[in-house]
N, C-alpha and C positions, 0 to 999 in steps of 0.2 A: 069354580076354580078349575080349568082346565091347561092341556098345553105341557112342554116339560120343564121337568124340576131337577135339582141339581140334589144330591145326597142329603145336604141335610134341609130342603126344603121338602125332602121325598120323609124323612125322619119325624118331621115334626107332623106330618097329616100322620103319621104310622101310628104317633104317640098318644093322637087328639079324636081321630077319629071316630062316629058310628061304624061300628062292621056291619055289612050287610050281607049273607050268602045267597048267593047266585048260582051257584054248580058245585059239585065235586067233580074232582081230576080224578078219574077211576082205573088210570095206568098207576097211579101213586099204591106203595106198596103198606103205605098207611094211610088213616080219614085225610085228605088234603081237598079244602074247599075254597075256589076262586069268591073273591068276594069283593062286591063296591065300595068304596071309602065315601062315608056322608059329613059333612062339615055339622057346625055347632046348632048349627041351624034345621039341621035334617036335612041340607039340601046336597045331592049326591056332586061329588068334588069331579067326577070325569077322569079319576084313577081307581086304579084296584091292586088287589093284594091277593096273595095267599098266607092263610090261616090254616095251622098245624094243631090241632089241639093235642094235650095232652092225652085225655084221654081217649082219642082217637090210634094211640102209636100199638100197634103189635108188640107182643113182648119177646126179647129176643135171646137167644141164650147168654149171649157176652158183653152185651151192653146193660147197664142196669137200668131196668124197667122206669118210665118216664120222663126220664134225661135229654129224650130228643129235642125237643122244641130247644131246652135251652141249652143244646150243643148247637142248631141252627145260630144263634143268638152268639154266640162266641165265636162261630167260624168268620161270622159278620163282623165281629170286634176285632179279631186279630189280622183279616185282610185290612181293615183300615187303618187299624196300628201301625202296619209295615209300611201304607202307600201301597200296596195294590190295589185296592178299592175295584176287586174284580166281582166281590160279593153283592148282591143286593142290599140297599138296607133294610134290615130286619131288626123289630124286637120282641121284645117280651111282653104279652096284654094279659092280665089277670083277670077283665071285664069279659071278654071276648065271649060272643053267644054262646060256647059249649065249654067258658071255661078257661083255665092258665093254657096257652099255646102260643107258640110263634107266628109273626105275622110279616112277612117279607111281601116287599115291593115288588108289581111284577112288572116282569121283562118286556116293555111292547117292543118287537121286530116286525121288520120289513113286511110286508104282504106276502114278495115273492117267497119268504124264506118259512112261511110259516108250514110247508108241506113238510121240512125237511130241515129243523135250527141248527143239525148239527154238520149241512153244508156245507165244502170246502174246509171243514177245521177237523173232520173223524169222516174216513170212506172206506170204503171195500173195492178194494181194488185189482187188476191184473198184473202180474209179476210184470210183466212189459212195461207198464203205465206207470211206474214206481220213477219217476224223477225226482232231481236234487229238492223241491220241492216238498217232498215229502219224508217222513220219518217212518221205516217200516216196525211195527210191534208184534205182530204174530201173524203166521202165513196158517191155512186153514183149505177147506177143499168147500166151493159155492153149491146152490143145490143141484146145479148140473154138472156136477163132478172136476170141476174146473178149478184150476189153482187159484188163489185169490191171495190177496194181503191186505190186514187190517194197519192204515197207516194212518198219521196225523199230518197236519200241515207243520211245516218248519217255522214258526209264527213266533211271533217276541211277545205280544198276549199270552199264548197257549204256554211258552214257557215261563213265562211268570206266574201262570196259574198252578204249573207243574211246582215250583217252590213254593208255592203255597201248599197246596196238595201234600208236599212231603212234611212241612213244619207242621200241619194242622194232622196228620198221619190221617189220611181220607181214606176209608177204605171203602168207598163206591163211586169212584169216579169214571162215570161211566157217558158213552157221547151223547147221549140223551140231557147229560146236564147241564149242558154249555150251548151259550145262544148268544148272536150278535143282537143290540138293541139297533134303534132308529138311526142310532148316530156311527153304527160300526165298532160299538166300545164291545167287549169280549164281555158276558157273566157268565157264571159259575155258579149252581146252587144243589141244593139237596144236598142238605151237610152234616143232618144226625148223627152219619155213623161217622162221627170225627172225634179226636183229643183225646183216644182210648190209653190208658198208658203202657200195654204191651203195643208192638209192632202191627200194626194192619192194612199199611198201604197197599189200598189195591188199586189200580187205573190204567182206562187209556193214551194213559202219556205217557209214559216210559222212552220213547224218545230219544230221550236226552239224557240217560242213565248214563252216569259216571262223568258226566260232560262238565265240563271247569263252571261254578258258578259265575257268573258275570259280575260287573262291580256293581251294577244297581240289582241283580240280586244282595248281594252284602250289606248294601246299603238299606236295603229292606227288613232282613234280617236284623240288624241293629239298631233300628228304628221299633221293631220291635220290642226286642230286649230292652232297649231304654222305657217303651212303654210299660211293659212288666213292673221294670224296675221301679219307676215314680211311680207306679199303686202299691209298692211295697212287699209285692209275694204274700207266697202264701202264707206267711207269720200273722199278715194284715189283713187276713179275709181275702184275700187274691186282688183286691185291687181294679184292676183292669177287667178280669172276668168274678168281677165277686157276683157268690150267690151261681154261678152258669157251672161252674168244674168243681171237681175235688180236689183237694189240696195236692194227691198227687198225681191229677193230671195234671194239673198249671206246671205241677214239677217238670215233668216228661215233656211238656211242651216248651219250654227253658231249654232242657239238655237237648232235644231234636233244633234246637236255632243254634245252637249253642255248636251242636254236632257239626251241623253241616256246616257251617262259619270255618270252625277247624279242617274238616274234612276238604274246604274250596272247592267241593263237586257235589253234582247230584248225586243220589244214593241208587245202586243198585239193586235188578231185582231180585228177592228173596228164593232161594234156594229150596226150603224147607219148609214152603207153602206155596199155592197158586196165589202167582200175583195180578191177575185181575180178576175186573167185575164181573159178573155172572147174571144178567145177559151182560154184552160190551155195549147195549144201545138201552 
């Protein structure tokens, strides 16, 4: 079984298959190991994945210890809840060779773009070179003492990922996580450190800070909310993300769809903490 697959043909090898490891990703700030997908038969499918185990994750002061994979697993639920569907699909494998972990579809892109996936969508730039095209986030001095500005592309992807980003409260959105596929669709991944229920967005999108949402942002957002709602909240075991969140993230995640809906804009960057990622790549 080779060739591409559409979401949920991509879900159902995630669900069925042998993992098999092939590598670890050793830029990964946790165990992240690239892996073949084998059908029933042991014969390898001609996709692959990345596999987050458990107890592969660093423990971190503010997130609680073991939680990542299935925060991966929930940022995957709630982009597809809305119709963004900019996540890979990803789930939860309890089989998986080292154990309970996440198991996301991986992104195949372009040949040319593999040097460099976050190409035309996050640059470093020259204050000059800064066209309507672009959205400037923070100006910075290059290694040869030269003005530069870290900007994004002005992209209707990139801002749909940016409300996601804000509803999901992402705080490592950084350009490294974002890759065009085969077909030029936007993804978006590494999504651990998401659904915290204090404030922690951090990213290089900021953009489009305070910027009016759009109607198919809204319409995103309420597509969510209604999904929430038919699993019932969290009275009901969370429903939508039962077993991924705590009762009061799912909450926090509610009042940030909720907020911004109200608000009709993106949210501003915070004041009272650095709002980006650390590295931005």
């Amino acid at each position: 079984m080779t060739g591409l697959l559409d979401d949920d043909g991509a879900l159902e090898v995630l669900r069925t298959a042998r993992i098999e490891p092939v590598g670890v990703l050793t830029e990964a700030s946790n165990l992240t190991l690239l892996v073949d997908l084998h059908d029933a038969d042991d014969r390898p499918t001609g996709h692959r994945a990345v596999y987050k185990p458990v107890r592969g994750e660093r423990p971190l002061r503010d997130f609680p210890p073991g939680t990542l994979a299935a925060r991966e697993v929930a940022a995957y639920l709630v982009s597809r809840a809305g119709g963004w569907d900019l996540v890979p699909p990803t789930v939860l494998r309890e089989d998986a060779p080292l154990g309970r972990g996440s198991l996301q579809w991986w992104v195949t892109q372009p040949e040319e773009r593999l040097a460099d996936p976050s190409a035309d969508l996050v640059e470093v730039l020259a204050p000059e070179t800064v066209t309507d095209r672009w959205l400037a986030v923070v100006s910075g001095t290059g290694p040869e003492g030269e003005d530069v500005v870290v900007a994004h592309a002005d992209d209707p992807q990139l801002r749909s990922l940016a409300v996601l980003d804000a509803v999901l409260n992402n705080a490592d959105r950084k350009a490294a996580h974002l890759a065009l596929d085969v077909a030029g669709r936007l993804r978006g991944f590494d999504h651990g450190l998401c659904l915290h229920v204090e404030d922690k967005l951090r990213t290089v999108l900021w953009g489009w800070a305070g910027a009016p949402l759009r109607p198919e942002d809204a319409r995103a957002l309420e597509a969510l909310l209604t999904a929430l709602e038919d699993g019932g909240g969290a009275e009901a075991g969370g429903g939508l993300l039962a077993g991924l969140v705590e009762p009061g993230e799912l909450e926090a995640l509610r009042a940030r769809a909720h907020g911004l809906l109200a608000a009709g804009a993106m949210p501003l960057p915070p004041v009272d903490r650095y709002p980006l990622p650390w590295p931005l790549w």
